[in-house]
C-alpha positions in Angstrom: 6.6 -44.2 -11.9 7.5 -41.2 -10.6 4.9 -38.5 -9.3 3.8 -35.8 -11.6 5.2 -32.7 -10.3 4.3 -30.1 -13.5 0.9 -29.9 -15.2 0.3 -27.3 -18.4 -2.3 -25.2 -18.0 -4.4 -26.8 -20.9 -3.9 -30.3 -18.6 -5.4 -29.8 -15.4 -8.8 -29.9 -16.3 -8.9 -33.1 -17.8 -6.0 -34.5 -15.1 -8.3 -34.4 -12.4 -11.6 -34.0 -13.9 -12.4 -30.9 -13.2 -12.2 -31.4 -9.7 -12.2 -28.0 -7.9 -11.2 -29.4 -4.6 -7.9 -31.7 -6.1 -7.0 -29.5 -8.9 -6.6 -26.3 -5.9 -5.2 -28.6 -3.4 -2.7 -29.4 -6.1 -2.7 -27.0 -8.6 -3.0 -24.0 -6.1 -6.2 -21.5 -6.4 -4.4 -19.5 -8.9 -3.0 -22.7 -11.4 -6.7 -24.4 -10.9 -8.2 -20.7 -12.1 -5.9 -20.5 -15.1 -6.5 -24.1 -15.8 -9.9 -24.0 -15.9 -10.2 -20.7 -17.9 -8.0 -22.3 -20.5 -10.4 -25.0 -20.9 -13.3 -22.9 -21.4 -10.9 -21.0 -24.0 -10.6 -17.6 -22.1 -7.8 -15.8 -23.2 -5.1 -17.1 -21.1 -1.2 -16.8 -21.9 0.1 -20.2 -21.4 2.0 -21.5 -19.5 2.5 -24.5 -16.3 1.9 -25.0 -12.9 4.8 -26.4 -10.4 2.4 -28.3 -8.1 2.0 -27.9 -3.6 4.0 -31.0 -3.7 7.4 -30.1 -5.6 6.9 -27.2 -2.7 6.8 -29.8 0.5 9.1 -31.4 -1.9 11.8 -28.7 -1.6 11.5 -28.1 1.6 11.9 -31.8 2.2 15.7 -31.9 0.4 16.5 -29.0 2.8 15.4 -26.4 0.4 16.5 -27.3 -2.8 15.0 -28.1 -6.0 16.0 -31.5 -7.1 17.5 -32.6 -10.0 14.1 -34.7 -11.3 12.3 -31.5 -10.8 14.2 -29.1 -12.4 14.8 -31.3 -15.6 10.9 -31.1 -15.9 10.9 -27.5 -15.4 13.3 -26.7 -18.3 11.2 -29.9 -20.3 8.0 -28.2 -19.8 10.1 -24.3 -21.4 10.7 -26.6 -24.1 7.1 -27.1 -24.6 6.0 -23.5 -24.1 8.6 -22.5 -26.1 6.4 -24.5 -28.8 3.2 -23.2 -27.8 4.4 -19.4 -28.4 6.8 -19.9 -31.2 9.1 -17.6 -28.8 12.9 -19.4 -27.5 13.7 -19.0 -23.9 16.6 -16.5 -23.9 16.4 -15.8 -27.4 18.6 -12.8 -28.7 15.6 -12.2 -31.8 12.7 -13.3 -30.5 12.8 -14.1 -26.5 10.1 -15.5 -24.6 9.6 -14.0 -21.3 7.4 -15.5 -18.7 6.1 -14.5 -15.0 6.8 -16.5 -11.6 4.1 -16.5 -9.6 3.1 -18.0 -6.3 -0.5 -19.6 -6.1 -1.5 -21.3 -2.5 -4.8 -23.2 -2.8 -6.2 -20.7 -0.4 -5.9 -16.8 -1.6 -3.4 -15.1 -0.1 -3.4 -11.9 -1.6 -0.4 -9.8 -1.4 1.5 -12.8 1.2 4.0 -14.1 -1.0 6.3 -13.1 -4.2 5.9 -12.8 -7.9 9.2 -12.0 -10.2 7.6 -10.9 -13.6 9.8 -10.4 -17.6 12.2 -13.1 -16.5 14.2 -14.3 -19.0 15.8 -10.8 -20.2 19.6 -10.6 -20.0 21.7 -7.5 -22.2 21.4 -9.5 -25.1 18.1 -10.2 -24.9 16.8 -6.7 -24.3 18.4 -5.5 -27.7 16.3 -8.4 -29.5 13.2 -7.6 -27.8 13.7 -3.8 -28.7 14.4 -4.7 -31.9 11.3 -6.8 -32.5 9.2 -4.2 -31.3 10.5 -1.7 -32.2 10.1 0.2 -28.8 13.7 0.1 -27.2 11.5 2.2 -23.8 9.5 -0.9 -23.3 12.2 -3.4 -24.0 14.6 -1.5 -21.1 11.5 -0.7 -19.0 10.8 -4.5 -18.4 14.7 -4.9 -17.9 15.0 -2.5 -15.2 12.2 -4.0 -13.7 12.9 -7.3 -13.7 16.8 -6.5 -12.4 14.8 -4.9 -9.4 11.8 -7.4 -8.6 14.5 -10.4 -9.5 17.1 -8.8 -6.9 14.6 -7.9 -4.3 12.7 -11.0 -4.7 15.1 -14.2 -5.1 18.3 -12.1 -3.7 16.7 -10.3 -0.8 18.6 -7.3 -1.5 15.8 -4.4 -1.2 13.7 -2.0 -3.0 14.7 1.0 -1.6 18.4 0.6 -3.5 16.7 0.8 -6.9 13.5 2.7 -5.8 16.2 5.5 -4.7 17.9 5.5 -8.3 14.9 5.9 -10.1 13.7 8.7 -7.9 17.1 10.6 -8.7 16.5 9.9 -12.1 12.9 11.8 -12.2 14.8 14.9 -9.8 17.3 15.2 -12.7 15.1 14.8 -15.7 12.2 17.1 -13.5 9.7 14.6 -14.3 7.0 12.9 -12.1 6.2 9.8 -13.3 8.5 6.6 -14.2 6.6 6.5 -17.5 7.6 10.2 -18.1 11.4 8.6 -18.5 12.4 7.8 -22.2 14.6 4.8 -23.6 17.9 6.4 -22.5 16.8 7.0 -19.2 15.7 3.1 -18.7 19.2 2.1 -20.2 21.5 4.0 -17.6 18.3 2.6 -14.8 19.6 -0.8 -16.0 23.3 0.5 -15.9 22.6 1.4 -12.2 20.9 -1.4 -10.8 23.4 -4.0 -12.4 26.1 -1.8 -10.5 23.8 -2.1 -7.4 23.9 -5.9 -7.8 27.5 -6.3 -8.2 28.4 -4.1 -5.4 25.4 -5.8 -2.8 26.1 -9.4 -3.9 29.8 -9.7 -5.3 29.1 -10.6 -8.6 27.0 -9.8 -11.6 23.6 -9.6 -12.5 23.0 -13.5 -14.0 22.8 -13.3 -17.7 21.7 -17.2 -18.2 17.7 -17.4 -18.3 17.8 -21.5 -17.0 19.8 -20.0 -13.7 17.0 -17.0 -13.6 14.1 -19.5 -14.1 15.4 -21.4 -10.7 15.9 -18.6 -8.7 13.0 -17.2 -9.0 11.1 -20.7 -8.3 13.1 -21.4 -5.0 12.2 -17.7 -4.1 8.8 -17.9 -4.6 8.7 -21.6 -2.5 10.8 -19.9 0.1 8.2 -17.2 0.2 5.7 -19.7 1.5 7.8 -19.2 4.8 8.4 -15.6 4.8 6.8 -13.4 8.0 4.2 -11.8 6.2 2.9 -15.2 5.0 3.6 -16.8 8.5 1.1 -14.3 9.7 -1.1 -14.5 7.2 -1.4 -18.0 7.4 -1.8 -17.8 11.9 -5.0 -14.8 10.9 -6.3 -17.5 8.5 -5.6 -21.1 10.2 -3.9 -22.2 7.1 -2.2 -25.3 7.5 2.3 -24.6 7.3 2.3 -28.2 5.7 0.3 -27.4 2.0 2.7 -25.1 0.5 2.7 -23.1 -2.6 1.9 -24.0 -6.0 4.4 -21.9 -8.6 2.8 -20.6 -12.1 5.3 -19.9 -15.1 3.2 -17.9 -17.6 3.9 -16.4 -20.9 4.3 -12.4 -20.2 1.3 -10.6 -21.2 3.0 -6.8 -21.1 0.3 -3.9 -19.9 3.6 -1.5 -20.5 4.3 -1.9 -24.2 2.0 1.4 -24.9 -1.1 3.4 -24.7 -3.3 0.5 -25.7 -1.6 -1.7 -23.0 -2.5 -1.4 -19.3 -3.5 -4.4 -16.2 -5.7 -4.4 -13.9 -8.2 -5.5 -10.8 -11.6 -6.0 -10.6 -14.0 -7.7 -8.8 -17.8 -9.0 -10.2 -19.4 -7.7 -7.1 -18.4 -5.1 -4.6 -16.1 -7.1 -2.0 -16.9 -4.0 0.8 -20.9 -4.0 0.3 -21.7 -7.3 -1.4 -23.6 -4.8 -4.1 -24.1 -7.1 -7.2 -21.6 -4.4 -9.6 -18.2 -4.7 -11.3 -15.6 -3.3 -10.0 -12.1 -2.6 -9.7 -9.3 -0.6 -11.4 -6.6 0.0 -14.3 -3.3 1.7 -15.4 -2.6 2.4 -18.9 1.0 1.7 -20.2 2.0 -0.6 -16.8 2.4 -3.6 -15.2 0.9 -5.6 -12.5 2.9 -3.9 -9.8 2.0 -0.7 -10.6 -1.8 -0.9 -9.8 -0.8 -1.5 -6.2 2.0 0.9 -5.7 0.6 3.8 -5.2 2.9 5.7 -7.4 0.6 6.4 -10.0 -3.5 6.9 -9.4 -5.7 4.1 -11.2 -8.8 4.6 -13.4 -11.9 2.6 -11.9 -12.7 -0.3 -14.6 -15.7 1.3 -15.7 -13.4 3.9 -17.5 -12.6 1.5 -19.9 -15.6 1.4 -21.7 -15.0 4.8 -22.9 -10.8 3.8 -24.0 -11.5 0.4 -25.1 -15.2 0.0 -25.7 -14.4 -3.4 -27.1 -11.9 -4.6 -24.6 -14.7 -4.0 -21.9 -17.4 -5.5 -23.1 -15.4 -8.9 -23.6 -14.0 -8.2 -20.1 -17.5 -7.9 -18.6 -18.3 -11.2 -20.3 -15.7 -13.3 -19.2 -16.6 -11.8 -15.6 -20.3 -12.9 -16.4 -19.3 -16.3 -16.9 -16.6 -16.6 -14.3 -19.0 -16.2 -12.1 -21.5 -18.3 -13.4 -19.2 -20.8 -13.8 -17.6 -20.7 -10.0 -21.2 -19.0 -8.4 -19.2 -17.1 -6.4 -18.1 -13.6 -6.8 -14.8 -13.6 -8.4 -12.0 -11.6 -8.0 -9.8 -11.5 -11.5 -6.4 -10.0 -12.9 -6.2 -8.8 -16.2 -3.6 -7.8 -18.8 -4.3 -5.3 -22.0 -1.4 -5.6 -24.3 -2.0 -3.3 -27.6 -5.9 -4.0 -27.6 -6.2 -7.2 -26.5 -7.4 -8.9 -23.0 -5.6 -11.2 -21.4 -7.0 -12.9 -18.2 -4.3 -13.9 -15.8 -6.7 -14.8 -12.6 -9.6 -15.6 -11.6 -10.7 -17.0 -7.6 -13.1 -16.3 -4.9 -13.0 -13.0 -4.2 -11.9 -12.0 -0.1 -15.0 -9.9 1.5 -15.8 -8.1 4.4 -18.3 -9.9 6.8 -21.2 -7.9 5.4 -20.2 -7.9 1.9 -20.4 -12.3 2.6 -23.8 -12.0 3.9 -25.2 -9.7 1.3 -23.5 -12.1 -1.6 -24.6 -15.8 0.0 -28.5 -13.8 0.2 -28.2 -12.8 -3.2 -27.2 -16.1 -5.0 -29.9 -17.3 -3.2 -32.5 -15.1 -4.9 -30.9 -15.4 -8.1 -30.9 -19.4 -8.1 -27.4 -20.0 -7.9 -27.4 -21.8 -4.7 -29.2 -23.5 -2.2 -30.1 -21.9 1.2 -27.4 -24.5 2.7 -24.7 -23.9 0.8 -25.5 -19.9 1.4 -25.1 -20.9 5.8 -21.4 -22.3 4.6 -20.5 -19.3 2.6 -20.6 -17.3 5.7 -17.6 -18.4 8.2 -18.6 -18.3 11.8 -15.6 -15.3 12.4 -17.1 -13.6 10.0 -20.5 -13.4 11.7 -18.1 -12.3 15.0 -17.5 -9.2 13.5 -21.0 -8.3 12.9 -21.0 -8.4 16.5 -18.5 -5.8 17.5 -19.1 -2.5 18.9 -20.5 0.0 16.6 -21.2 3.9 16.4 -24.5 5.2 16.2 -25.5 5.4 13.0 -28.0 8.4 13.5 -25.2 9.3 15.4 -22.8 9.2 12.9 -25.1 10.8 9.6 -24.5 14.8 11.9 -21.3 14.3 12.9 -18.6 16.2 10.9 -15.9 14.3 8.7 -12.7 14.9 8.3 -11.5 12.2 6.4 -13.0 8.8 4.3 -10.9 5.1 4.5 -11.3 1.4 4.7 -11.9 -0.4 8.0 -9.0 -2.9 8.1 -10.4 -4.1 11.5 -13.9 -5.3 12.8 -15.8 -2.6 14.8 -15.3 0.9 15.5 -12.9 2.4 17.8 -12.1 5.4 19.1 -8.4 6.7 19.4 -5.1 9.0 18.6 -4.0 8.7 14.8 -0.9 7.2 14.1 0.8 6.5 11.0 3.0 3.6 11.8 3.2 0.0 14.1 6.2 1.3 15.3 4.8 4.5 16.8 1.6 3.1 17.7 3.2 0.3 19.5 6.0 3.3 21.1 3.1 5.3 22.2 1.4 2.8 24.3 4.2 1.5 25.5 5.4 5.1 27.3 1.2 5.5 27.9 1.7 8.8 25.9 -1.3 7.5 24.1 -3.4 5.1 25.7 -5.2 4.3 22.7 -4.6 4.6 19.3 -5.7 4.6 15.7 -3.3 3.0 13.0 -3.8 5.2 9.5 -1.9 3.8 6.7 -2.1 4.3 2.8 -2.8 0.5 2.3 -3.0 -2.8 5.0 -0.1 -5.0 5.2 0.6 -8.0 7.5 3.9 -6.3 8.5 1.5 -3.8 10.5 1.4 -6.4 13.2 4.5 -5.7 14.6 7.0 -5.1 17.5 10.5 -3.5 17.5 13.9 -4.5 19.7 16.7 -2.8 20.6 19.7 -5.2 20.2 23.3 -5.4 19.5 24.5 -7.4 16.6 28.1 -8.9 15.7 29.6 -8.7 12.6 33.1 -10.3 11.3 35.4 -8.0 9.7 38.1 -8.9 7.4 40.2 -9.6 10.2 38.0 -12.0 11.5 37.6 -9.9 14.6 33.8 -9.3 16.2 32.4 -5.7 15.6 29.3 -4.5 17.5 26.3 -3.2 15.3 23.4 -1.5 17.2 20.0 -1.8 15.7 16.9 -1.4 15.7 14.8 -5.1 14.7 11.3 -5.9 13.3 9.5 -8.7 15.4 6.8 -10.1 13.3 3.8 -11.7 14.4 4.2 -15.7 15.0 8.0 -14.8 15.6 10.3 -14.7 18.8 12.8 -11.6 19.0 15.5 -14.5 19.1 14.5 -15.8 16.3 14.3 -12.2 14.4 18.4 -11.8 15.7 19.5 -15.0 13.8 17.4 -14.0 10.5 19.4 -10.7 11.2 22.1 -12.2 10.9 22.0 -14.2 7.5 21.7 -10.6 6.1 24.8 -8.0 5.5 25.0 -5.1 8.1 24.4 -1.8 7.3 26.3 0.2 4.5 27.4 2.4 7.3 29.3 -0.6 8.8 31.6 -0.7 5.6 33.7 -3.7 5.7 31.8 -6.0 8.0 30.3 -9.2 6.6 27.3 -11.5 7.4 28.1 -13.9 10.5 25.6 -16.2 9.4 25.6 -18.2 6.2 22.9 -17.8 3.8 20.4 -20.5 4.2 21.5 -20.2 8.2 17.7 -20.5 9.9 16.5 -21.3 13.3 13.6 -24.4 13.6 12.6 -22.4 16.9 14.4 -19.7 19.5 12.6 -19.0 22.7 13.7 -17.9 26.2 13.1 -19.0 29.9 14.7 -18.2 32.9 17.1 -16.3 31.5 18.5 -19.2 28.8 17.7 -18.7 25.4 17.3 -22.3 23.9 18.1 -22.1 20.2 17.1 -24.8 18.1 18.9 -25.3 14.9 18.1 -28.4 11.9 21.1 -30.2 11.2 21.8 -29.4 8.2 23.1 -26.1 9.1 26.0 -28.2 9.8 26.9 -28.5 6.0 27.2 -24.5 5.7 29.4 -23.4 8.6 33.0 -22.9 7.6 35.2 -25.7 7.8 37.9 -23.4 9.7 37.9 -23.7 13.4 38.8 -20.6 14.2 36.1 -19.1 11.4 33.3 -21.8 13.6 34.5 -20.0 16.8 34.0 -16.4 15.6 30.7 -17.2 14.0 29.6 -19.0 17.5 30.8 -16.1 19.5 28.6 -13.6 17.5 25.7 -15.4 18.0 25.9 -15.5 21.4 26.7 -12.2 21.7 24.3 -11.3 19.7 21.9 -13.2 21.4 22.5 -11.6 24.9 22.2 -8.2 23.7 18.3 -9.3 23.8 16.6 -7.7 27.4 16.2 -11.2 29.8 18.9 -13.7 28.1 21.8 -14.0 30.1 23.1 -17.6 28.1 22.4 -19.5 24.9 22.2 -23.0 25.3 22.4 -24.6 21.1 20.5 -27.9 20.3 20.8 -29.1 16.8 17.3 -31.3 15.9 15.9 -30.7 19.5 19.1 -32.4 21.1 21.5 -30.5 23.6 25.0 -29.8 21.4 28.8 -28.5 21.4 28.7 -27.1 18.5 30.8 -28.8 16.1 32.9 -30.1 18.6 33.6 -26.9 19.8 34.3 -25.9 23.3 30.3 -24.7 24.4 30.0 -21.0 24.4 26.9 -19.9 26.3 27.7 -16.6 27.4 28.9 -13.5 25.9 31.9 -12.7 25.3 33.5 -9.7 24.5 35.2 -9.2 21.2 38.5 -8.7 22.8 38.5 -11.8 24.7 
């Protein structure tokens, strides 16, 4: 028998007997959440987990989804499809759903979510139809063209976040929920155009093809930087994976009785025993943590859906009782009623941990042992860093309030970017230096290179591109040229194409004595071009590219950790210039 890959949320309770350890390790934290609040009969949309293993599964066949797989992805749309009455890709009466990533430890923020898949331009019409709200119907199209195009084709925000922007200029508007129906529509116009234009070809209109993309995206976003960082911080192991959750769509945009939100059942800063967290009316998940529009703290809600809160503040009661642990939830309004689309341990600063593991000990919740394990032996590190006064501290002046994202205090010159900060040590114009930024993000720890790349034109002659890279943490600068690569040069390069092949990745790049030793898996075999000449540009760009890099004077290529001619090809070590 073949192993069980897909579990329905309303299964994984009873398939591994409510196991918390098994059902995360399998399931993911966010699939073991939603299974178990469907089993106490919290108001969960429905939906299935893709278990850790069809993850080490895909990366196993070289990154693909197999064909085993798949059919019981589309089997288990068939039985949602039941569940809500709704038809995937329906022109009357679609069912949308969310892709979302679940690790079994949180990773908040680390990896990607595509949310109202299953629109297309036929689908929109039905679902404006149905709802008679044609705004919301295009508002979820335009944002699913963007988070599906950003997400599972890597083109970018900015292209669409740019459009929208000149839409509010021209309509003299401030908000994206200040736009009306017609403005969505020609959004939707413009990003398709965007798509065909970045990627050769047209938005995909077939839900199935939608449904797959988005679930190799969110597998390949178990090995994106920010998560590779992440996961180095954190000491979680490369080899578990992500779990993938396909849930109903709960939509917090279809009004002013919709809205999602955060929250937390105790404060994650202090540890103070107090709900917490935060809300948009009329919006969706990604909303909340864009910073585009300013959030209402969750106890606001009690006086714009007395009803909604109070069932919300139950459910947080007994989440907590249940897990004895403070929680840390999601949760979806959609025209008066709550939807719960997470619940999990909620992440804490090291004070906030000690305060919480003393308190469930008063309140009976736990024994005095399991209150020492709470607390992780890092966390008691930070306690220990340097501090300021704090008599000191109560007369000296403020000039400004924010969140600690680092242990300690520190003193230092403001700075408002890695790359800065980084650029201002470097040239000792600031010998030390505080990072300010509206919100943390992994891609803060950071370096830059200055390198020249090579790009094929249409001729199949080498073109020099000068840039600026991103070196991430856990990442070599070699490595960061060949992900370059893979991706289309810059619009101002106009007619130059990607030397690399999609799907093109390094297993390691490092550099000593002045060879940069490039490791390659062999399947990258399979996706150079079979034309020689083609294999001989796309070597000599690499190469080139390569050298640009300050200390590499030659690229020796292995393929599986073993010394290789490329293809057959006559080796090409150093650079050479596009004339030659």
């Amino acid at each position: 028998m073949s192993k069980k890959f897909l579990y329905l949320f309303k299964e994984g309770h009873d398939a591994f007997g409510g196991d918390q350890t098994t059902m995360k390790n399998i399931l993911g934290g966010k699939g073991a959440g939603l299974a178990e609040m469907t089993h106490a009969g919290m108001p969960v949309p429905q939906g299935f987990t893709i278990t850790t293993e069809a993850c080490t599964q895909y990366y196993a066949d070289n990154r693909e989804i197999n064909d085993e797989i798949k059919a019981d992805i589309f089997k288990y749309m068939g039985i949602l499809e039941e569940q809500t009455g709704k038809k995937f890709g329906d022109i009357e009466n679609p069912l949308l759903v969310s892709v979302r990533s679940g690790a079994r430890q949180s990773m908040p923020g680390m990896m990607d979510t595509i949310l109202n898949l299953g629109l297309n331009d036929q689908a929109v019409e039905g679902l404006a139809k149905k709802t008679s709200n044609p705004r919301f119907a295009y508002d979820c199209y335009r944002r699913f063209i963007q988070m599906y195009s950003d997400v599972v084709m890597e083109l970018g925000k900015s292209f669409f976040e740019e459009r929208i922007d000149a839409m509010k200029e021209r309509k003299g508007v401030k908000q994206d929920i200040e736009l009306d129906a017609e403005d969505l529509k020609k959004l939707v116009k413009e990003f398709k155009a965007i798509y065909l234009e970045k990627q050769g070809e047209e938005f995909p209109q077939d839900p199935k093809e939608q449904l797959i993309g988005a679930v190799k995206a969110v597998f390949r976003s178990w090995d994106n930087p920010r998560a590779n960082v992440y996961r180095k911080m954190n000491e979680i192991p490369y080899e578990w994976g992500t779990a993938v959750n396909v849930q109903q769509m709960a939509f917090g945009n279809s009004g002013m009785r919709s809205g999602t939100g955060v929250a937390f059942t105790r404060n994650p800063a202090t540890g103070e025993k107090k709900l917490m967290g935060e809300y948009l009316i009329n919006a969706q998940g990604e909303d909340v943590v864009a910073g585009i529009r300013t959030p209402s703290p969750i106890s606001k809600l009690h006086e714009e859906m007395p009803e909604v809160y109070d069932q919300f503040v139950e459910i947080a009661t007994r989440l907590e009782n249940y897990y004895k642990d403070m929680q840390d939830m999601e949760f979806t309004i959609e025209d008066g009623k709550l939807y719960m689309l997470q619940t999990r341990n909620g992440k804490r600063t090291a004070q906030a941990a000690l305060q919480i593991a003393c308190d469930l000990v008063d309140e009976g919740m736990i024994t005095e042992r399991e209150a020492v394990l709470r607390v992780e032996p890092k966390q008691l590190d930070t306690l220990l860093h340097p501090q300021f006064d704090a008599e000191a501290l109560k007369k000296a002046d403020a000039i400004g309030k924010g969140l600690a994202a680092s242990p300690g205090s520190a003193c230092g010159q403001i700075v408002f970017s890695a790359e800065e900060a980084e650029e201002a040590v470097k040239n000792k114009t600031m010998p030390k230096v505080v990072l300010v930024r509206l919100e943390t993000s992994p891609e803060d720890i950071v370096r830059t290179v200055e390198v020249t790349l090579y790009f094929p034109d249409e001729l199949g002659n080498l073109t020099a591109e000068e840039r600026r890279l991103t070196v991430y943490e856990g990442e070599t600068p070699s490595e960061a040229v060949v992900k370059a690569l893979t991706e289309r040069p810059m619009d101002i390069y106009a007619g130059l194409e990607r030397l690399l092949p999609k799907g093109f990745t390094a297993l390691a790049a490092s550099v000593e004595d002045g060879t940069c030793y490039l490791n390659l898996p062999g399947s990258v075999v399979s996706l150079l071009p079979e034309d020689s000449q083609k294999q001989r540009i796309m070597l000599e760009g690499l190469v080139n590219s390569l050298c640009s890099l300050e200390g590499v004077e030659q690229v020796q290529i292995l393929l599986n950790g073993d010394y290789q001619m490329l293809l057959g090809t006559q080796p090409v070590s150093r650079p050479l210039l596009p004339t030659e």
